[in-house]
C-alpha positions as CSV (number, residue, x, y, z in Angstrom):
1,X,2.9,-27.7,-32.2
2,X,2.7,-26.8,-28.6
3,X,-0.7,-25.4,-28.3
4,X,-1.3,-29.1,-30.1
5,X,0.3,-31.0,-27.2
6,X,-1.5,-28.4,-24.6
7,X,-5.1,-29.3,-26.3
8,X,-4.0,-33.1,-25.8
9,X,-3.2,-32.9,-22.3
10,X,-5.5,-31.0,-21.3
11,X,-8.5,-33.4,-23.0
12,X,-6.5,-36.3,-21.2
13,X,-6.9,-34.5,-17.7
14,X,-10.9,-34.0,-18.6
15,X,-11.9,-37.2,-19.8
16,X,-9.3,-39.0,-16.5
17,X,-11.6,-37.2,-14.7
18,X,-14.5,-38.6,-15.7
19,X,-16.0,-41.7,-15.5
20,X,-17.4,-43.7,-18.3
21,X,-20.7,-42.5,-19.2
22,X,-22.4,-45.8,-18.8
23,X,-21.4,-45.9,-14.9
24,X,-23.1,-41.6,-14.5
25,X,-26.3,-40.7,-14.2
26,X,-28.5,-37.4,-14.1
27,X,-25.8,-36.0,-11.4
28,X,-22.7,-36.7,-13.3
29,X,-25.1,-35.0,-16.5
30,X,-26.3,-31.9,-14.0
31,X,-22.5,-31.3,-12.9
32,X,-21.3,-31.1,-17.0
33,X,-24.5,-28.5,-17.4
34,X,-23.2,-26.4,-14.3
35,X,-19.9,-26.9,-15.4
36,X,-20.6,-25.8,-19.0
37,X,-23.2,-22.8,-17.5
38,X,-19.8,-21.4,-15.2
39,X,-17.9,-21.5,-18.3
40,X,-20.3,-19.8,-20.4
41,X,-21.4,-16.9,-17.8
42,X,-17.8,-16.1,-17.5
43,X,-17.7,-15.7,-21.1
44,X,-20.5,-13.3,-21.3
45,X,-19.3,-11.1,-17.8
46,X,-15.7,-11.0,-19.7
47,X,-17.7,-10.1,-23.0
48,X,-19.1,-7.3,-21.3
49,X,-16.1,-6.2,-20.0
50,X,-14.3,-5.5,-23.3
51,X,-17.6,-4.4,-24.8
52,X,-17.8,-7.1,-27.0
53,X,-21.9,-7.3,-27.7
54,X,-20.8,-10.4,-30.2
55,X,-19.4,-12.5,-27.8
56,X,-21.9,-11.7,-25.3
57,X,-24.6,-12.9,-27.8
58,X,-22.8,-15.6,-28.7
59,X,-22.3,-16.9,-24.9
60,X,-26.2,-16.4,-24.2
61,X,-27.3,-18.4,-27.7
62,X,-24.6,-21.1,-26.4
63,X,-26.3,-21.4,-22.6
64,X,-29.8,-21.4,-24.1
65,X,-28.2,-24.4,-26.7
66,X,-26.9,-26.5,-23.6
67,X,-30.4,-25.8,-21.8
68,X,-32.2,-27.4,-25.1
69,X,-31.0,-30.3,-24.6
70,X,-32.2,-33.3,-22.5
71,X,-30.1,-35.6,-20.9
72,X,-31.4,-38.5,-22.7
73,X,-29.5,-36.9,-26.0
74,X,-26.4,-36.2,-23.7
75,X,-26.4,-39.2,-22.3
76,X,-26.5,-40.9,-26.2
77,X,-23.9,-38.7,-26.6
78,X,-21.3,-40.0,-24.3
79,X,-22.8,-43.3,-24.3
80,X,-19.2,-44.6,-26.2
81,X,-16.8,-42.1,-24.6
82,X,-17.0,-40.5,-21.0
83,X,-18.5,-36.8,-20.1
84,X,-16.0,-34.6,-20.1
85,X,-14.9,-32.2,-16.8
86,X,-15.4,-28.8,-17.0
87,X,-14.1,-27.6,-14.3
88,X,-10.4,-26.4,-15.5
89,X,-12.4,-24.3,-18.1
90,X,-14.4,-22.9,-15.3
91,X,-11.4,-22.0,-13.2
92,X,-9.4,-20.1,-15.7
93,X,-11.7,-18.7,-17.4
94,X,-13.1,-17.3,-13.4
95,X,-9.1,-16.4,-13.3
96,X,-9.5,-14.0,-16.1
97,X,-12.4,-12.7,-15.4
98,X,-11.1,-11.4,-12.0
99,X,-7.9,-10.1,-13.9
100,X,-10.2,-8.3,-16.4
101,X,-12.3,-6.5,-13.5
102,X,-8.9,-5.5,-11.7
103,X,-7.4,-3.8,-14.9
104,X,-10.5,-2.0,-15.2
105,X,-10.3,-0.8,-11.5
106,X,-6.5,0.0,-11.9
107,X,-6.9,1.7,-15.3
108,X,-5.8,5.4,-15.1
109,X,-6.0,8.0,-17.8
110,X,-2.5,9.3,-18.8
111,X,-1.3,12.8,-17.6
112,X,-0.6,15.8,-20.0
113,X,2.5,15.0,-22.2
114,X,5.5,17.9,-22.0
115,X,4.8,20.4,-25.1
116,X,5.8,18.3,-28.4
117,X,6.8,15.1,-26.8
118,X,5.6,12.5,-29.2
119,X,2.7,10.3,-27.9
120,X,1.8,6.6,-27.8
121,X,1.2,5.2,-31.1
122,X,-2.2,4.1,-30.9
123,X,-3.2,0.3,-31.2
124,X,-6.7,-0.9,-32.8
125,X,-10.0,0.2,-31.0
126,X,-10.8,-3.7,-30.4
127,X,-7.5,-3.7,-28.3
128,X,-8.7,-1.7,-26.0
129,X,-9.5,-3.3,-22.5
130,X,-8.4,-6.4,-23.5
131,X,-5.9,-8.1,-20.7
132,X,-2.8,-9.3,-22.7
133,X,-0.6,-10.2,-19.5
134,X,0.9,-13.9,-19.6
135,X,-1.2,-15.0,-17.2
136,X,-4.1,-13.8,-18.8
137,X,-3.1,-15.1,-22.3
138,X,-2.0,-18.7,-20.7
139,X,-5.2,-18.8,-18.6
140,X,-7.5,-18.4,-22.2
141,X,-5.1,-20.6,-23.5
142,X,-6.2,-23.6,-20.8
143,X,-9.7,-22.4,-21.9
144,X,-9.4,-22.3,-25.3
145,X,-7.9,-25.8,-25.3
146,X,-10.3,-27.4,-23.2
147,X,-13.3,-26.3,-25.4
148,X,-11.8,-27.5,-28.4
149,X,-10.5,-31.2,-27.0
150,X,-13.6,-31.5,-25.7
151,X,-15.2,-30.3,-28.9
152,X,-12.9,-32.5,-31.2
153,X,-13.7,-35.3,-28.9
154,X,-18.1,-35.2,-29.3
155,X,-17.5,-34.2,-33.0
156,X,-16.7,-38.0,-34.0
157,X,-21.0,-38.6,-32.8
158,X,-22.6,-35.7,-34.1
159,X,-23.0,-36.7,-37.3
160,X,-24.4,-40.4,-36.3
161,X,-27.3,-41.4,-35.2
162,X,-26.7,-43.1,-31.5
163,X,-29.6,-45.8,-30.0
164,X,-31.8,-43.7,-32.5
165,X,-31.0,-40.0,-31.4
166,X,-29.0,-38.0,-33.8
167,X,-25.7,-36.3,-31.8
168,X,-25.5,-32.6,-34.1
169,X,-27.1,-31.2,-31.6
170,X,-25.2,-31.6,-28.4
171,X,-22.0,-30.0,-30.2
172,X,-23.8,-26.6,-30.7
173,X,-22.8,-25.4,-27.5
174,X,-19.5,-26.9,-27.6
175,X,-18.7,-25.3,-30.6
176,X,-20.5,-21.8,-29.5
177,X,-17.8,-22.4,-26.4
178,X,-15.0,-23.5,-28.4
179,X,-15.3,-20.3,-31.0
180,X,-16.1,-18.0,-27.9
181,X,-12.6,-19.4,-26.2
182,X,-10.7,-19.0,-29.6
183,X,-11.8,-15.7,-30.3
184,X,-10.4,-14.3,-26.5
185,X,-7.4,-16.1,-27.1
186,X,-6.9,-15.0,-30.5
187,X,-7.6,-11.4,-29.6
188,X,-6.0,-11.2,-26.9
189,X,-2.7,-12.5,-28.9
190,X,-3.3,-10.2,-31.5
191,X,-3.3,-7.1,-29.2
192,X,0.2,-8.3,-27.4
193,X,2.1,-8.4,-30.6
194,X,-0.3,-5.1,-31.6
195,X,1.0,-3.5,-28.2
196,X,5.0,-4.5,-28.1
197,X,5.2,-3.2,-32.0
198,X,3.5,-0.1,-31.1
199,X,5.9,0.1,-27.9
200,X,9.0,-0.1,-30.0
201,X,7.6,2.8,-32.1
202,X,6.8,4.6,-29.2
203,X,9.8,4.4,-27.8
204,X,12.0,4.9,-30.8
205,X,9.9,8.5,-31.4
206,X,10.4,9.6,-28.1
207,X,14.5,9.1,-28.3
208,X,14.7,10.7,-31.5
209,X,13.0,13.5,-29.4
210,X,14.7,13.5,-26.5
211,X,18.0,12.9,-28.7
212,X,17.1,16.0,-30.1
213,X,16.5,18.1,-27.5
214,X,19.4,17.3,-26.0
215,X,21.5,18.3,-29.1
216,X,19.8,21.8,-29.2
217,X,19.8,22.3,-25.4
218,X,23.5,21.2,-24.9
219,X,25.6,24.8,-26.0
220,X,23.0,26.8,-24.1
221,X,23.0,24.3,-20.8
222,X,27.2,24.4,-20.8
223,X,27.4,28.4,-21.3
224,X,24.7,28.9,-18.9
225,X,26.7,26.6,-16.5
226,X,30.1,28.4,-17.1
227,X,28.4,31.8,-16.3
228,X,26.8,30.7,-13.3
229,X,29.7,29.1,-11.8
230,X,31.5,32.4,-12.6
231,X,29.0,34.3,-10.4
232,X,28.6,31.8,-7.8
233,X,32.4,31.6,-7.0
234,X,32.6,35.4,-6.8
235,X,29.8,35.5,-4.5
236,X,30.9,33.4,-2.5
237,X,34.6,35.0,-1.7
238,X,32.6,38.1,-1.4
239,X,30.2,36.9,1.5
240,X,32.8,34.1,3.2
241,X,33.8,37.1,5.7
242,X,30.6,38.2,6.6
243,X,29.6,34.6,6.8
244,X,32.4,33.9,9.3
245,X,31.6,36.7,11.4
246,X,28.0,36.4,11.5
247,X,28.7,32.6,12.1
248,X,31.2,33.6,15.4
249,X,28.1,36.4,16.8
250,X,25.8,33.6,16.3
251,X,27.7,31.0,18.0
252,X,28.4,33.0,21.1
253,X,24.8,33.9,21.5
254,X,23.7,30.5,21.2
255,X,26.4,29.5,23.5
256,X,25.7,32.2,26.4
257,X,21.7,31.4,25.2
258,X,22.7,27.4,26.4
259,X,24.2,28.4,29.3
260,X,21.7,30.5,30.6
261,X,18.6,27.8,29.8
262,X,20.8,25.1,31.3
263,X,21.2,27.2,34.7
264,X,17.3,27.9,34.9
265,X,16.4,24.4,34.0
266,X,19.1,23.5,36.9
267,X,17.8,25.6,39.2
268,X,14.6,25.2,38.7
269,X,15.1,21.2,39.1
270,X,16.5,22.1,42.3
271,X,14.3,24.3,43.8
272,X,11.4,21.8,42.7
273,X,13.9,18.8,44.9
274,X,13.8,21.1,47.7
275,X,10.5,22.2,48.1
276,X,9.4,18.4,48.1
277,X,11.9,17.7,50.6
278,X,10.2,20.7,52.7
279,X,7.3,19.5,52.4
280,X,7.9,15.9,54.0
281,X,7.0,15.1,57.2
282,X,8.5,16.5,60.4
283,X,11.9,14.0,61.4
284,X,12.1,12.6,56.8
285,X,15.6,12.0,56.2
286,X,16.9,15.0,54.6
287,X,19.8,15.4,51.9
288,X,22.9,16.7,53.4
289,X,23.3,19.1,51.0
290,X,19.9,20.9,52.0
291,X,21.2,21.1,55.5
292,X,24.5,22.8,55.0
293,X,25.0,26.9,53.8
294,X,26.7,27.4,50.3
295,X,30.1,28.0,52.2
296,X,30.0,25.0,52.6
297,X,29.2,23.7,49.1
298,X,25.2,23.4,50.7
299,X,21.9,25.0,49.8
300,X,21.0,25.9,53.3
301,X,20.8,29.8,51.8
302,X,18.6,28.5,49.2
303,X,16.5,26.8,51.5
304,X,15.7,30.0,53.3
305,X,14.9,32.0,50.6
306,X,12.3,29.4,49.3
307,X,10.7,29.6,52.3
308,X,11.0,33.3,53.1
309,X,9.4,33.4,49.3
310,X,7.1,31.2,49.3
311,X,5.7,33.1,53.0
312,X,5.7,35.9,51.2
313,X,3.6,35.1,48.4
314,X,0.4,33.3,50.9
315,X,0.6,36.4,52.5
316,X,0.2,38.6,49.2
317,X,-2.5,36.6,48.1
318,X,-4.2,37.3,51.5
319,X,-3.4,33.4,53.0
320,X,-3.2,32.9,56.7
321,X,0.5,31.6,57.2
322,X,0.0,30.3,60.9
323,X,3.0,30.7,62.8
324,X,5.0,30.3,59.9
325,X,6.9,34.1,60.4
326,X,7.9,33.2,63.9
327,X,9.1,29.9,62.4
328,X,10.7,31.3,60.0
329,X,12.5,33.6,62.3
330,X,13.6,30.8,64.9
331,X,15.1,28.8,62.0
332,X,17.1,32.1,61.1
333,X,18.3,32.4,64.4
334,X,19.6,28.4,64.2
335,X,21.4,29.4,60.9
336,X,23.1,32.3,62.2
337,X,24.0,30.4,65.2
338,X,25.7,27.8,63.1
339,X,23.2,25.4,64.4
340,X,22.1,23.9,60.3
341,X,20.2,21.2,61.5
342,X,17.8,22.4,63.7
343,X,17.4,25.5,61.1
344,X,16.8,23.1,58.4
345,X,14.2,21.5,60.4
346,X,12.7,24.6,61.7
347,X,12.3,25.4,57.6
348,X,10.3,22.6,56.9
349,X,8.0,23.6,59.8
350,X,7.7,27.1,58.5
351,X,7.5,25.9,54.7
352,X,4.1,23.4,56.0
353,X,2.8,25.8,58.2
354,X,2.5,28.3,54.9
355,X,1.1,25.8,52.5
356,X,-2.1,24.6,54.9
């Protein structure tokens, strides 16, 4: 009943589509040949698809049909009735086309089963390949539908003889189209019920398996449990001292490890402050803190051991220093004298007169 009231609604879309044949010429004619050609060649590419050499035969002898006729006998044809539109055929049966070239590209071969886990039951050999999603099966269904309304709908001419040309032979490719269209449909709805059957019986096997697996398995996997929880907890108690202590050791080291990076990272953040501060131009601003000795809560100490350093090192590396010693030893003489400013300032001096 409902693929009845699908065929009738979908010959009422083609033939509202169309208008009367006495009102088309040669284009309206050329457009049902194209139409018909589309459906046809997707017939044949899906055909190849699923290996079906039948259907591809079929599709080819239904395309040469179509291109045996002249327009003057389709035109005779449809002389009391309007051509017919094509083009939902074409679409869907494009649409599963595409969906059979994406299964193929998606297809991947099943991996080794665990050691006597029952496998798939097989379905028949024509199954294979063949696209039975709902899409698929509603999309053949349009198709199928369409070729047979518009088959049922020449079949009332082809046995008369219209303005003196007899009509048979314009519904040999309808029909080649119509039994093509049944025959993916009907396949296609064989191998869905073919597949969910074999599913069930798939899947009842494989529980009485696994249902049986775990009955055997159960004793061993609860005693095995029992004895390694015995062990565990024992080992445990046995290693929670040494655990404790080795946790303390290792949390002072990290700890006094912490401390010590943090110091160095400070210091080093520090010394790099300083030294750009040193090397600013004679009469910069200058942070208090570099200006005042640690007895003070300064770096002024620090400040003259970076310089007396960094003198130093030019001089190992066989630099010229300038009259960074004397400086050096003028800003000393400030900082012993309590005089921090003009030390600090005579640093900088000393630091610049190292580095050029």
């Amino acid at each position: 009943m409902r693929q009845r009231v699908v065929r009738w609604v979908v010959l009422l879309l083609c033939l509202a589509a169309a208008r009367p044949a006495l009102a088309q010429g040669p284009a309206e004619l050329s457009t049902l040949r194209k139409q018909y050609n589309a459906v046809l060649a997707n017939f044949e590419a899906l055909a190849v698809l699923r290996g079906d050499t039948d259907a591809q035969a079929q599709a080819r002898a239904g395309r040469e049909a179509m291109r045996a006729l002249t327009d003057d006998q389709l035109a005779a044809v449809y002389s009391q009735t309007r051509v017919p539109d094509l083009s939902v055929a074409a679409t869907a049966s494009r649409y599963v086309v595409r969906q059979a070239k994406a299964q193929a590209r998606a297809m991947v071969p099943p991996g080794p089963l665990s050691p006597g886990f029952p496998g798939p039951v097989p379905i028949p050999g024509g199954c294979t390949g063949v696209d039975i999603s709902g899409e698929t099966r509603y999309a053949l269904l349009i198709t199928k539908e369409v070729a047979n309304s518009i088959l049922a709908a020449a079949t009332f001419v082809c046995t008369q003889d219209i303005l003196g040309t007899n009509g048979a032979a314009v519904c040999i490719p309808f029909a080649i189209a119509a039994a093509i269209a049944n025959g993916f449909f009907d396949t296609a709805t064989f191998c869905a019920g073919e597949v969910t059957a074999n599913q069930v019986d798939a899947n009842f096997n494989r529980l009485a398996h696994l249902h049986g697996d775990l009955g055997n398995a159960i004793t061993a996997i609860v005693g095995n449990s029992n004895a390694n929880t015995t062990a565990i907890i024992a080992n445990a108690n046995a290693n929670t001292a040494n655990i404790v202590a080795n946790d303390d050791a290792n949390t002072t080291a990290i700890i006094t490890n912490a401390n010590a990076n943090k110091n160095e990272l400070r210091d080093l953040v520090l010394r790099t402050q300083i030294e750009a501060d040193l090397a600013m131009v004679d009469g910069a601003a200058v942070a208090a803190l570099y200006e005042l000795p640690a007895a003070q809560g300064g770096h002024l100490d620090l400040v003259m051991a970076i310089v007396t350093e960094t003198i130093a090192n030019v001089q190992a590396a066989g630099g010229s220093v300038g009259n960074a010693v004397a400086t050096l030893a003028d800003a000393n003489a400030a900082k012993a004298a309590g005089d921090f400013k003009t030390a600090y300032a005579l640093y900088r001096r000393a630091y610049k007169a190292a580095g050029k």
